[in-house]
The first five atom37 places (N, CA, C, CB, O) and aatype in JSON, in Angstrom:
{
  "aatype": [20, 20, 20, 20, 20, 20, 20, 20, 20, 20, 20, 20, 20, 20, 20, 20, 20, 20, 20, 20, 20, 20, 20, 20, 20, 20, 20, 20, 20, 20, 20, 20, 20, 20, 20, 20, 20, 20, 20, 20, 20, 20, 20, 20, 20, 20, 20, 20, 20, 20, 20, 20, 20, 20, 20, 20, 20, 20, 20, 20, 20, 20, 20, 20, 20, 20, 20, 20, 20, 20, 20, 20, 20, 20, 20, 20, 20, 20, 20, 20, 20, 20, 20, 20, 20, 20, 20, 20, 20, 20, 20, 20, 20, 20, 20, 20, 20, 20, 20, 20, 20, 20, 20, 20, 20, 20, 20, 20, 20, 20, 20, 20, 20, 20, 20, 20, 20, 20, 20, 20, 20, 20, 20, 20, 20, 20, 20, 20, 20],
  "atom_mask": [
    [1, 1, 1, 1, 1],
    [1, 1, 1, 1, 1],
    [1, 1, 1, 1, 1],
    [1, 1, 1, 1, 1],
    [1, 1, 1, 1, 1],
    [1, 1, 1, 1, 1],
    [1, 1, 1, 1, 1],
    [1, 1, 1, 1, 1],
    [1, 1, 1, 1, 1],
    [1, 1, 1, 1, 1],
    [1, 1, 1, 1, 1],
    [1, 1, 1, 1, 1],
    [1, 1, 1, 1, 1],
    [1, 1, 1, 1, 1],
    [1, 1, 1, 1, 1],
    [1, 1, 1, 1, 1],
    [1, 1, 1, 1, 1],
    [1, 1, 1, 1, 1],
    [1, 1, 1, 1, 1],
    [1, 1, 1, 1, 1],
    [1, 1, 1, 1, 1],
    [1, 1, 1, 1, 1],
    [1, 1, 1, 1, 1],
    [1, 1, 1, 1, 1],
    [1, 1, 1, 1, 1],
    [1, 1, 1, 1, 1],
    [1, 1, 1, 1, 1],
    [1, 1, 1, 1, 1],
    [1, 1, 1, 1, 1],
    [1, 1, 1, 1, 1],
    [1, 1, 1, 1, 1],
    [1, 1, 1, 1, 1],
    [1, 1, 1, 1, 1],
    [1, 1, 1, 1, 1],
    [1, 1, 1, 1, 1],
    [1, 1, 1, 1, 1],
    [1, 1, 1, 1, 1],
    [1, 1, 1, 1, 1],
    [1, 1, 1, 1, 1],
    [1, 1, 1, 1, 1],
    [1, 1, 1, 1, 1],
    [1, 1, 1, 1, 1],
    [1, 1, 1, 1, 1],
    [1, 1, 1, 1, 1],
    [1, 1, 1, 1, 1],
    [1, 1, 1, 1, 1],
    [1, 1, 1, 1, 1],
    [1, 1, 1, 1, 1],
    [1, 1, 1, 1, 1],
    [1, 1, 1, 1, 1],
    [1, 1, 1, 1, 1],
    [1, 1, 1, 1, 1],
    [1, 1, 1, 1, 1],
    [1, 1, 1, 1, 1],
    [1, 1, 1, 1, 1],
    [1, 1, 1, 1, 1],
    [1, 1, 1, 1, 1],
    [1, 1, 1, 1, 1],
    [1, 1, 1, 1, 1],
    [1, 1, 1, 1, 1],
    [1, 1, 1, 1, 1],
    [1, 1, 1, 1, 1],
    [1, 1, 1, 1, 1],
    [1, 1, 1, 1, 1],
    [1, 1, 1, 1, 1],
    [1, 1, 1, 1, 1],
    [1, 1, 1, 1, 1],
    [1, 1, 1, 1, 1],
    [1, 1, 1, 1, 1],
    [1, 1, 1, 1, 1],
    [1, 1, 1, 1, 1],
    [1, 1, 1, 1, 1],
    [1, 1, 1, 1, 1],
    [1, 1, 1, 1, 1],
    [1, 1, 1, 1, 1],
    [1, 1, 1, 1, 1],
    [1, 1, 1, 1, 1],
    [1, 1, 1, 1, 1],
    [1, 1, 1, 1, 1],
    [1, 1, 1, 1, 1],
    [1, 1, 1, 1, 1],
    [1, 1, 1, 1, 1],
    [1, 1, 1, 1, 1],
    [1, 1, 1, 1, 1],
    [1, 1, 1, 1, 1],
    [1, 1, 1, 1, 1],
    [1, 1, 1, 1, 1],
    [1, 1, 1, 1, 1],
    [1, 1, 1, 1, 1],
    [1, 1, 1, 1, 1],
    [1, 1, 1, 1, 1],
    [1, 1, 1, 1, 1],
    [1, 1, 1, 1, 1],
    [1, 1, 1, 1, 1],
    [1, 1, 1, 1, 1],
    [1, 1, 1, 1, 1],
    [1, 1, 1, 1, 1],
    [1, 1, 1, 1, 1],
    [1, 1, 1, 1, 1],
    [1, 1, 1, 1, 1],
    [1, 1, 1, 1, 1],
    [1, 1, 1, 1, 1],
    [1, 1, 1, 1, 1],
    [1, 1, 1, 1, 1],
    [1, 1, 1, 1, 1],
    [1, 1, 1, 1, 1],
    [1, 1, 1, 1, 1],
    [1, 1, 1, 1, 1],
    [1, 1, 1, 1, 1],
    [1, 1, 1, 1, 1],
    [1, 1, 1, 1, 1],
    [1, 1, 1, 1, 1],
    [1, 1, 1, 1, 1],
    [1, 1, 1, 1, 1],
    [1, 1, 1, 1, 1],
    [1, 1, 1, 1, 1],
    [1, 1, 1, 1, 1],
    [1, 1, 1, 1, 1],
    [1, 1, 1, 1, 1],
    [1, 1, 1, 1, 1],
    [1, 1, 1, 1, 1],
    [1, 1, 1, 1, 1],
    [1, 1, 1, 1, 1],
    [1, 1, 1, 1, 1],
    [1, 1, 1, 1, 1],
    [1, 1, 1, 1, 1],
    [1, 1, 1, 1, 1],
    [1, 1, 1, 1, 1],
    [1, 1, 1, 1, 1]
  ],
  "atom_positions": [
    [[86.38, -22.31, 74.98], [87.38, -23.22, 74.49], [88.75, -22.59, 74.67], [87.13, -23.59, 73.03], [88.67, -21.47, 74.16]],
    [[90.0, -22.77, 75.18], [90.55, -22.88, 75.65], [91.8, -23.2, 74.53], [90.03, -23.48, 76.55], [91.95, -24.27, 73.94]],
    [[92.81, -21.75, 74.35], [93.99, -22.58, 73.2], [95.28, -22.19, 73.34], [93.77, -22.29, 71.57], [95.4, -21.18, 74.04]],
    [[96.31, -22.66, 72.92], [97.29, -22.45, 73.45], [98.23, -21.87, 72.01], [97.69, -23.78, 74.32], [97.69, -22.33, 71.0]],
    [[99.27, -21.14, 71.71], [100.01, -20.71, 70.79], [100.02, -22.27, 70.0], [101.45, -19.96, 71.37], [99.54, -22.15, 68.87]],
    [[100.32, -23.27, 70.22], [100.36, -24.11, 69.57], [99.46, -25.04, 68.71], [100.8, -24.45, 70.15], [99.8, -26.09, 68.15]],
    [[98.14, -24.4, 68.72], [97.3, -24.58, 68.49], [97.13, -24.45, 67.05], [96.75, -24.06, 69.22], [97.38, -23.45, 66.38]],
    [[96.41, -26.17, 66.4], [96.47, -26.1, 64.92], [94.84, -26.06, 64.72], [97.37, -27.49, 64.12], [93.91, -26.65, 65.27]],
    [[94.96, -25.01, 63.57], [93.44, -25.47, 62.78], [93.39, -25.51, 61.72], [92.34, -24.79, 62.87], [94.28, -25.04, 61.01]],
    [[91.95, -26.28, 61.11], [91.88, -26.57, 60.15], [90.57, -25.71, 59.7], [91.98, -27.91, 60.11], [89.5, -25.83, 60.3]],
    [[90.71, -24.88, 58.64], [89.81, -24.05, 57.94], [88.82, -24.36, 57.37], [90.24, -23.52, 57.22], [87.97, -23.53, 57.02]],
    [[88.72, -26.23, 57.05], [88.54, -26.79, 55.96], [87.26, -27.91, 56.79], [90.11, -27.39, 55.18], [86.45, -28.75, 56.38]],
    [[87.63, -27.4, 57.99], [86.43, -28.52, 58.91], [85.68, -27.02, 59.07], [87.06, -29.68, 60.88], [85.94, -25.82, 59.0]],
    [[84.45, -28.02, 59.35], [82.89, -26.85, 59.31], [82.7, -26.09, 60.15], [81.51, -27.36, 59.39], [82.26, -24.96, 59.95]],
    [[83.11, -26.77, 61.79], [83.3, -26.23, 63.13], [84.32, -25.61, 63.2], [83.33, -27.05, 64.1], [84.37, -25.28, 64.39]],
    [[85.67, -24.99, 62.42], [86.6, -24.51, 62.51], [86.11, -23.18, 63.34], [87.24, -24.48, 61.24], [84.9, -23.15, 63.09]],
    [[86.36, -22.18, 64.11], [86.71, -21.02, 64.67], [86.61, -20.18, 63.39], [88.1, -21.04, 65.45], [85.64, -19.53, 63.0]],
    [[88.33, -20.4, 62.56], [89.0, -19.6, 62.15], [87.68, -19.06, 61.21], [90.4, -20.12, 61.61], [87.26, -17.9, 61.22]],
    [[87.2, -20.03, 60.48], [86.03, -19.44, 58.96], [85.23, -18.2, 59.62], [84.47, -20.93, 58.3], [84.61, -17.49, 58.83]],
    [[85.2, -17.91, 60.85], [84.49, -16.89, 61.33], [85.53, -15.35, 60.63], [84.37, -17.15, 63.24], [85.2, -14.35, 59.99]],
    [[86.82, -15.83, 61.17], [87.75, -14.6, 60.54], [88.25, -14.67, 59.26], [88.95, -14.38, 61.28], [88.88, -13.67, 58.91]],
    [[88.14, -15.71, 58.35], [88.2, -16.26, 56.74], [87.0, -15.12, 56.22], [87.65, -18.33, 56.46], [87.23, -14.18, 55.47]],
    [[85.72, -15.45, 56.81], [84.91, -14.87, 56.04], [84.76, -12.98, 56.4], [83.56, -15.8, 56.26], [84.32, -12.16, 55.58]],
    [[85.21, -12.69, 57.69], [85.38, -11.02, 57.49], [86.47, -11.17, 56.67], [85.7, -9.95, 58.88], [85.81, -10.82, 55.7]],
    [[87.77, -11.41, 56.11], [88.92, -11.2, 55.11], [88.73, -11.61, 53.99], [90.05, -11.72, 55.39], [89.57, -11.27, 53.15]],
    [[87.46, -12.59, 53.49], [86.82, -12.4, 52.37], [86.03, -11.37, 51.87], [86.27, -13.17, 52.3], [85.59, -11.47, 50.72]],
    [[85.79, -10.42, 52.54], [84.49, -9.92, 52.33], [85.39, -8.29, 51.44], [83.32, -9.74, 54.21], [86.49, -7.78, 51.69]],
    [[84.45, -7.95, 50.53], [85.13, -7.25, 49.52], [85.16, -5.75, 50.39], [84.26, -7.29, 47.9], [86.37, -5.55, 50.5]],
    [[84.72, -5.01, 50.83], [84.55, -4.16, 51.82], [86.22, -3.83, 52.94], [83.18, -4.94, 52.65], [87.02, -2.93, 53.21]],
    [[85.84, -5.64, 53.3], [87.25, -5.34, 54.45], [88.15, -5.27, 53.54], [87.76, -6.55, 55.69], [88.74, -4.25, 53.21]],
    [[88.23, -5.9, 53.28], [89.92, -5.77, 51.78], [90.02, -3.89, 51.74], [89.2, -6.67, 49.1], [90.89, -3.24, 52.32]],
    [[89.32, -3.53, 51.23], [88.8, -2.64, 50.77], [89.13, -1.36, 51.51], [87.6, -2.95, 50.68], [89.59, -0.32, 51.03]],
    [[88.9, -1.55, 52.44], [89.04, -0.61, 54.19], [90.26, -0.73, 54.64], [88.11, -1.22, 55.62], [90.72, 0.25, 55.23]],
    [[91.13, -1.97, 54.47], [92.4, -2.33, 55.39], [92.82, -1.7, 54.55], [93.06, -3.72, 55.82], [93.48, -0.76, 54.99]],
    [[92.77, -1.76, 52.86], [93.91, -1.36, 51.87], [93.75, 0.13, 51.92], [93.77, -1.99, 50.25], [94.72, 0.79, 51.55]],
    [[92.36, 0.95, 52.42], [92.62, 2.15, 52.67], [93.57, 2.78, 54.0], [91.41, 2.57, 52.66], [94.47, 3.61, 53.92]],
    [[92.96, 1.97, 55.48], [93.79, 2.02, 55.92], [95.26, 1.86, 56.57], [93.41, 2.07, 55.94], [95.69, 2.08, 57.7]],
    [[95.94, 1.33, 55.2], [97.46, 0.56, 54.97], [97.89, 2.28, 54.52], [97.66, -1.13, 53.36], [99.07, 2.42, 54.84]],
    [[97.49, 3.22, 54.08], [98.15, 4.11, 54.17], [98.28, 5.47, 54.72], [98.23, 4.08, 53.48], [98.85, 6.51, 54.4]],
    [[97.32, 4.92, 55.97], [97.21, 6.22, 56.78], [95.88, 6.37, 57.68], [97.26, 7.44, 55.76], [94.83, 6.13, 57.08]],
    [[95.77, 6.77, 59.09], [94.81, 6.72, 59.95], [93.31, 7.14, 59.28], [95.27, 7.6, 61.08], [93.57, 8.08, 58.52]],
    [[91.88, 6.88, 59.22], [91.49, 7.89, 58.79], [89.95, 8.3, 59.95], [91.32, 7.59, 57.11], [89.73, 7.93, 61.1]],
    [[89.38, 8.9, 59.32], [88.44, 9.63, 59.87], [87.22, 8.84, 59.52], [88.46, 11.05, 59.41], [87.56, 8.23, 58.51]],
    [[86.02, 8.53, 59.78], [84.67, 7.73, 59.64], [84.44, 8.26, 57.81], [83.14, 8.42, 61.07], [84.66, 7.69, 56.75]],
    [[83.8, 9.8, 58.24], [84.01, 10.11, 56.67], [84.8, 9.83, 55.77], [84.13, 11.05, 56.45], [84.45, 9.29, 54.72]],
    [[86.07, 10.18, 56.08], [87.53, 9.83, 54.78], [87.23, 8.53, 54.53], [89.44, 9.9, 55.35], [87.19, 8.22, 53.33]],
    [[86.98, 7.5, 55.5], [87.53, 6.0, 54.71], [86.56, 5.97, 54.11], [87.86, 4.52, 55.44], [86.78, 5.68, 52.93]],
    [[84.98, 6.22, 54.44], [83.13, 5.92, 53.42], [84.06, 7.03, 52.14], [80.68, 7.08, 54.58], [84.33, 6.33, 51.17]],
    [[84.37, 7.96, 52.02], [85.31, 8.66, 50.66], [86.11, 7.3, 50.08], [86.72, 10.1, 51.27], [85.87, 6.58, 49.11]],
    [[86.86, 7.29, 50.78], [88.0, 6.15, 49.95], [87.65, 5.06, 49.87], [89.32, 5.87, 50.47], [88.57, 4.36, 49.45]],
    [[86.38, 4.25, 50.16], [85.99, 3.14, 49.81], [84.36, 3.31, 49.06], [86.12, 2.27, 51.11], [83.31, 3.0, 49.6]],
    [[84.52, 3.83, 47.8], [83.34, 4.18, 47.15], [81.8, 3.19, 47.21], [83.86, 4.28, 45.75], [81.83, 1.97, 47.12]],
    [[81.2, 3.58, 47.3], [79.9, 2.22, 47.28], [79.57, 2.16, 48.52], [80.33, 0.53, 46.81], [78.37, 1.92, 48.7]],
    [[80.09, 2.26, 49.29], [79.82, 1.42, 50.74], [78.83, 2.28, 51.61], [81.37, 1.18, 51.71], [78.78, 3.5, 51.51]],
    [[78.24, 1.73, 52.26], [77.01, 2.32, 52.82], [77.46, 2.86, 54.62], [75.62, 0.92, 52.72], [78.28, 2.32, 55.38]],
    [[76.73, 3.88, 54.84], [77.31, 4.04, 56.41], [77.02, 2.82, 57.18], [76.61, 5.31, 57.27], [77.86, 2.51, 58.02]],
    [[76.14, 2.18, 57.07], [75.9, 0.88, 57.43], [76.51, -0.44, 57.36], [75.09, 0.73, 57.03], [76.48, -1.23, 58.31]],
    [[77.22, -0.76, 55.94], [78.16, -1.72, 55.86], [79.56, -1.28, 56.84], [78.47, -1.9, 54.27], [80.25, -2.04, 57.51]],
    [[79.69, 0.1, 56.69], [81.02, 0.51, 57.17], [81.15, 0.54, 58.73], [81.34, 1.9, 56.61], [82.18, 0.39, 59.38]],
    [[79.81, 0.77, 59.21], [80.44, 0.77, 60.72], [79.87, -0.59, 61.3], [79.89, 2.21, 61.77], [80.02, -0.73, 62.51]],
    [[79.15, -1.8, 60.48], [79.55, -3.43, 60.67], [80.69, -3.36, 60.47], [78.98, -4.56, 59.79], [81.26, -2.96, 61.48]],
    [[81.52, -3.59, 59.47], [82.98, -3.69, 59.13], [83.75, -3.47, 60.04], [83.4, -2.93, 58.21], [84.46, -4.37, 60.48]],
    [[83.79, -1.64, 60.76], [84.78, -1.65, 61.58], [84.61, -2.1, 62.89], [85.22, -0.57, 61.61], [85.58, -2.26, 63.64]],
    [[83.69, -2.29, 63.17], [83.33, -3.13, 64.75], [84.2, -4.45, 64.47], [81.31, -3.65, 65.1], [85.25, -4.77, 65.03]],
    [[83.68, -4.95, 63.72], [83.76, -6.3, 63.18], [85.46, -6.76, 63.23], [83.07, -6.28, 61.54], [85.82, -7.83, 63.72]],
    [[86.55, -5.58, 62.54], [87.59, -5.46, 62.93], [87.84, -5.24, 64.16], [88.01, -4.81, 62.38], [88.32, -6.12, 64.87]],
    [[87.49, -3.89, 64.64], [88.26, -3.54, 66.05], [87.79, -4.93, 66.68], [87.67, -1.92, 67.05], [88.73, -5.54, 67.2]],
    [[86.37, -5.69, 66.76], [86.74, -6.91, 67.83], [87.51, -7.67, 67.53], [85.84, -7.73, 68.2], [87.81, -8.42, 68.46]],
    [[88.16, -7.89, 66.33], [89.42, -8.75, 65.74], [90.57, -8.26, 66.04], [89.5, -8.88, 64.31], [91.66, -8.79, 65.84]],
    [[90.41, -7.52, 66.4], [91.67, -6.77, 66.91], [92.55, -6.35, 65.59], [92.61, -7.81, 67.99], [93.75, -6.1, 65.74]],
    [[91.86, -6.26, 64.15], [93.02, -5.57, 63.06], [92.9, -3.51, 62.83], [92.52, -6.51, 61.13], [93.28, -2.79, 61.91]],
    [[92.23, -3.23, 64.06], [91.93, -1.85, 63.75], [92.14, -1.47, 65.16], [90.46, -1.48, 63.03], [92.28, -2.24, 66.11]],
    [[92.13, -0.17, 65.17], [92.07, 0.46, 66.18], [91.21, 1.68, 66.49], [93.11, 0.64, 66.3], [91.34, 2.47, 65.56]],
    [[90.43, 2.12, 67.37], [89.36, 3.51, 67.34], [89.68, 4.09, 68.27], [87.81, 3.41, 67.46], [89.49, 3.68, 69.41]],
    [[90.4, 5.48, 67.9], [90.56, 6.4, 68.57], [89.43, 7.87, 69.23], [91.48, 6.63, 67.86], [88.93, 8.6, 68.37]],
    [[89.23, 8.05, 70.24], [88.33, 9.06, 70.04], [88.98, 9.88, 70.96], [86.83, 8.78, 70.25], [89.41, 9.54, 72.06]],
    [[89.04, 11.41, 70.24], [89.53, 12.46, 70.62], [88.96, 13.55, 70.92], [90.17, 12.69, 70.01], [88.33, 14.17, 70.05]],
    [[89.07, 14.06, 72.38], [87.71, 15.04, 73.07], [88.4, 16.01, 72.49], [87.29, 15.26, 74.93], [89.5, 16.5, 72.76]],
    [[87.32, 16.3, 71.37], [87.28, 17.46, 70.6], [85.89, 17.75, 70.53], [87.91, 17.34, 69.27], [84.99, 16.94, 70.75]],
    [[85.75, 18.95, 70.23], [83.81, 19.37, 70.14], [83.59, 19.25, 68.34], [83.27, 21.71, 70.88], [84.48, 19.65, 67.59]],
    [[82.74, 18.86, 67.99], [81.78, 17.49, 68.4], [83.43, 16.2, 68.31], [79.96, 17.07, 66.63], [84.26, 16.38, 67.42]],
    [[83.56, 15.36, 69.05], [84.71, 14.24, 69.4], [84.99, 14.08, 67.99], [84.26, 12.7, 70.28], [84.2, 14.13, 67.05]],
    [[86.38, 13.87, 67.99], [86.87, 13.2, 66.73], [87.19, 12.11, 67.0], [87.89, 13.71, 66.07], [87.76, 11.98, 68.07]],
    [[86.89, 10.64, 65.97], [87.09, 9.61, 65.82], [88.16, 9.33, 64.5], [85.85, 9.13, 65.83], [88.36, 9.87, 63.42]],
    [[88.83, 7.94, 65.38], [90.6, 7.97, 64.37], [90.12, 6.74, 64.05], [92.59, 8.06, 65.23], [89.43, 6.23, 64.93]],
    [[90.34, 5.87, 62.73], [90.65, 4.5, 62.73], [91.81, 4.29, 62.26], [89.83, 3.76, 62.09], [92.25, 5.05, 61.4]],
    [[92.78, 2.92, 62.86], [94.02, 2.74, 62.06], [94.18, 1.21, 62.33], [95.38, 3.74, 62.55], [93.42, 0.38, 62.82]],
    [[95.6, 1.11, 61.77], [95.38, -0.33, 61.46], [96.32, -0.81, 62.94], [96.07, -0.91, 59.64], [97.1, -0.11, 63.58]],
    [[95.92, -2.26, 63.17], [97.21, -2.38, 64.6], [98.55, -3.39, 63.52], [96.3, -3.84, 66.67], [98.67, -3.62, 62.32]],
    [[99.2, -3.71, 64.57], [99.98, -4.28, 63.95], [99.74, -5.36, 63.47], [100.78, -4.33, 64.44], [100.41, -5.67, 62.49]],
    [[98.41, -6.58, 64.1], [98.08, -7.6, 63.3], [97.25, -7.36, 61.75], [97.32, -8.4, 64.22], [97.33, -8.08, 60.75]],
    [[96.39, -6.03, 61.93], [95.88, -5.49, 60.55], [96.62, -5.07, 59.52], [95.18, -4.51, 60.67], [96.22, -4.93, 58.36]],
    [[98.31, -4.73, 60.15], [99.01, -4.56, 58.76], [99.13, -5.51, 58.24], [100.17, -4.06, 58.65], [98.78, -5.86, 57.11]],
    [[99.83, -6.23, 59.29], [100.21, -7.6, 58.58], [99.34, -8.26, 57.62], [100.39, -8.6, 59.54], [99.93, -8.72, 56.64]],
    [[97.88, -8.43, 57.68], [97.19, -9.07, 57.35], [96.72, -8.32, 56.07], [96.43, -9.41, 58.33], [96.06, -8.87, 55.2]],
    [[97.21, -6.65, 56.01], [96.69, -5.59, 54.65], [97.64, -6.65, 53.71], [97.28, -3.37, 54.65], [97.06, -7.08, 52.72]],
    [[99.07, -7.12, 53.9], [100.01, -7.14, 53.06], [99.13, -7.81, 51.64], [101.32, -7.99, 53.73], [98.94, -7.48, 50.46]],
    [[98.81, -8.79, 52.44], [98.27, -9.76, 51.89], [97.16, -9.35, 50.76], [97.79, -10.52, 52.95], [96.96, -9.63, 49.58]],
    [[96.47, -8.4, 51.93], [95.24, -7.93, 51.0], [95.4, -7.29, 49.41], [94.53, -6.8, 51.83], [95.1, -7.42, 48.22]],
    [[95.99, -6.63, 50.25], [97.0, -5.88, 49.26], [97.45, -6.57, 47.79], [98.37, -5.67, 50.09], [97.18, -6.36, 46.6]],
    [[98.15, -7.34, 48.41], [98.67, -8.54, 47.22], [97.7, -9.03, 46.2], [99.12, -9.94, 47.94], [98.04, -9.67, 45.2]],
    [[96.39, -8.69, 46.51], [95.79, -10.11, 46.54], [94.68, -8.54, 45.02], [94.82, -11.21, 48.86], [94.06, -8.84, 43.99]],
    [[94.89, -7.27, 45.55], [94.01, -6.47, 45.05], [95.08, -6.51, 43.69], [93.57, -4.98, 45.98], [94.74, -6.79, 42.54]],
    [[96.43, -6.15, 44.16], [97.55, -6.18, 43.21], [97.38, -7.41, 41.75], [98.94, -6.56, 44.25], [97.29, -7.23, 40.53]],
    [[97.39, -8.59, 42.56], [96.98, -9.42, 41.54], [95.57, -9.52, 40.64], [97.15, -10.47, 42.1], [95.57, -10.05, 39.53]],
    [[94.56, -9.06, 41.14], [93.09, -8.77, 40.68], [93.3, -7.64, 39.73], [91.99, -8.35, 41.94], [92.41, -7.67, 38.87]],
    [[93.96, -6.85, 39.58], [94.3, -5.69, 38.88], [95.29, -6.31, 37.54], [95.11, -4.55, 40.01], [94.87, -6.39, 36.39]],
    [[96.31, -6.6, 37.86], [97.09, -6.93, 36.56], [96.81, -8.17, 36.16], [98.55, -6.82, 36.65], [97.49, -8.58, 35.22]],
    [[95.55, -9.29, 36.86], [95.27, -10.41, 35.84], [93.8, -10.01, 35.41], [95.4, -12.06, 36.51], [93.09, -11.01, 35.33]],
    [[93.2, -8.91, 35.14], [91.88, -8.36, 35.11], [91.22, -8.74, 33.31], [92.05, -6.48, 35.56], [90.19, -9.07, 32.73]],
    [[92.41, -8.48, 33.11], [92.38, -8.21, 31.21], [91.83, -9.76, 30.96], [94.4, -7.82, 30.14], [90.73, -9.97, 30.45]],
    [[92.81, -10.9, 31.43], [92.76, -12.14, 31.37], [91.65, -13.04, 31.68], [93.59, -12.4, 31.94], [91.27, -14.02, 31.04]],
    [[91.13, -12.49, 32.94], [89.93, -12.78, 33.85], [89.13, -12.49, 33.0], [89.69, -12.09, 35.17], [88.71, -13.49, 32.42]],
    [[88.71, -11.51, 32.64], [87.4, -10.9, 31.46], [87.26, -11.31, 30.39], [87.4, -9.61, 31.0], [86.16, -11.25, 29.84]],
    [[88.74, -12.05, 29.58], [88.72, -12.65, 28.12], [88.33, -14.08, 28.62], [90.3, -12.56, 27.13], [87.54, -14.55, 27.81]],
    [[88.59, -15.04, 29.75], [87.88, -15.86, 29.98], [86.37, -16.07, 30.07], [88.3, -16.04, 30.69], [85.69, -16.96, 29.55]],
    [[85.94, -14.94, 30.94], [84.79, -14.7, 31.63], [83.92, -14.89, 30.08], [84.75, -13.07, 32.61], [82.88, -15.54, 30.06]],
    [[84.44, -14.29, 28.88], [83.53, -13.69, 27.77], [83.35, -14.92, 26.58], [84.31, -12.17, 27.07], [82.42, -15.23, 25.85]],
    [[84.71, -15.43, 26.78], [85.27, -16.91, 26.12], [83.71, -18.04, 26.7], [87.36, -17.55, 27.14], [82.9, -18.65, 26.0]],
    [[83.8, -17.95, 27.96], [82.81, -18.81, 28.55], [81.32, -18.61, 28.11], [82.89, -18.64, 30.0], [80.63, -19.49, 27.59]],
    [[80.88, -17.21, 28.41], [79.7, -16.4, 28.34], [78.88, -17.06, 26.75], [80.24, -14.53, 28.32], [77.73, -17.46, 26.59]],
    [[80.24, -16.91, 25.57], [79.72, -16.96, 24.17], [79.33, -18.59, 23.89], [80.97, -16.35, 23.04], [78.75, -19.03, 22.89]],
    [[79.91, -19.47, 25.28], [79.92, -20.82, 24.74], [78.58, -21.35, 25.55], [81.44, -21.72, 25.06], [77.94, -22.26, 25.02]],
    [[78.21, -20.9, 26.57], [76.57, -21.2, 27.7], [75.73, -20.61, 26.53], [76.28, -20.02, 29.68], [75.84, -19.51, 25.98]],
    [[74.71, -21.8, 26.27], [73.4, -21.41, 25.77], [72.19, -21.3, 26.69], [73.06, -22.29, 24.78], [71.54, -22.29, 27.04]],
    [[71.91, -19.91, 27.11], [70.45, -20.26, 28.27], [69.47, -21.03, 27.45], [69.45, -18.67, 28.92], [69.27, -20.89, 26.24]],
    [[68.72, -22.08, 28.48], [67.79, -22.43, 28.23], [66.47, -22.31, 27.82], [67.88, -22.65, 28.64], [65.77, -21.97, 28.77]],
    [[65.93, -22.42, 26.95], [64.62, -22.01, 26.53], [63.74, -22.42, 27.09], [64.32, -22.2, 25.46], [63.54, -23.61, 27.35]],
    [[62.76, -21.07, 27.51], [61.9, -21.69, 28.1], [60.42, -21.86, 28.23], [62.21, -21.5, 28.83], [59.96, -22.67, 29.03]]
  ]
}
């Protein structure tokens, strides 16, 4: 398919393209990875460090998953045994800002989120069964 800069989509139709790249920038991981690497190149090890939980397995789906999106970049440097760089390109910053924003707001409305969450919790009666 065939598109031109002028090209509109809609996120919201089923066949959209875009939900393919909606759902890697949903995914708690990539957030997760861009916002590590929003402040600096890192190493395979360093980012599985700075993104706690994550499995060597989620992590090198993830960064494929980017570099073919083009929001990362993989450097490999003939060094014995090779060193590998990841960083962000310029469409992955752009797109951290956001992330960013988005972790920013999850953080200072957290308190709020949880007094709802608990507000709700006390008012659901499970069913007996």
């Amino acid at each position: 398919m065939e598109t031109t800069s002028d090209q509109h989509w809609d996120v919201y139709l089923k066949n959209c393209p875009c939900r393919d790249v909606l759902d890697l920038l949903a995914n708690k991981w990539t957030a997760l990875m861009l916002g590590a690497l929003r402040r600096r190149p890192h190493r395979f090890g360093e980012l599985r460090r700075a993104v706690e939980g994550i499995s060597q397995k989620m992590l090198t789906q993830n960064l494929r998953a980017l570099e073919r999106d083009g929001l990362i970049t993989r450097t490999v440097y003939p060094t014995t045994p090779p060193t590998v760089e990841y960083a962000l390109t310029d469409l992955g910053t752009d797109v951290s800002r956001h992330l960013v924003a988005l972790s920013t707001w999850s953080q200072a409305n957290f308190s709020r989120i949880r007094e709802a969450r608990e507000t709700f919790d006390s008012r659901v009666v499970e069913p007996v069964s």
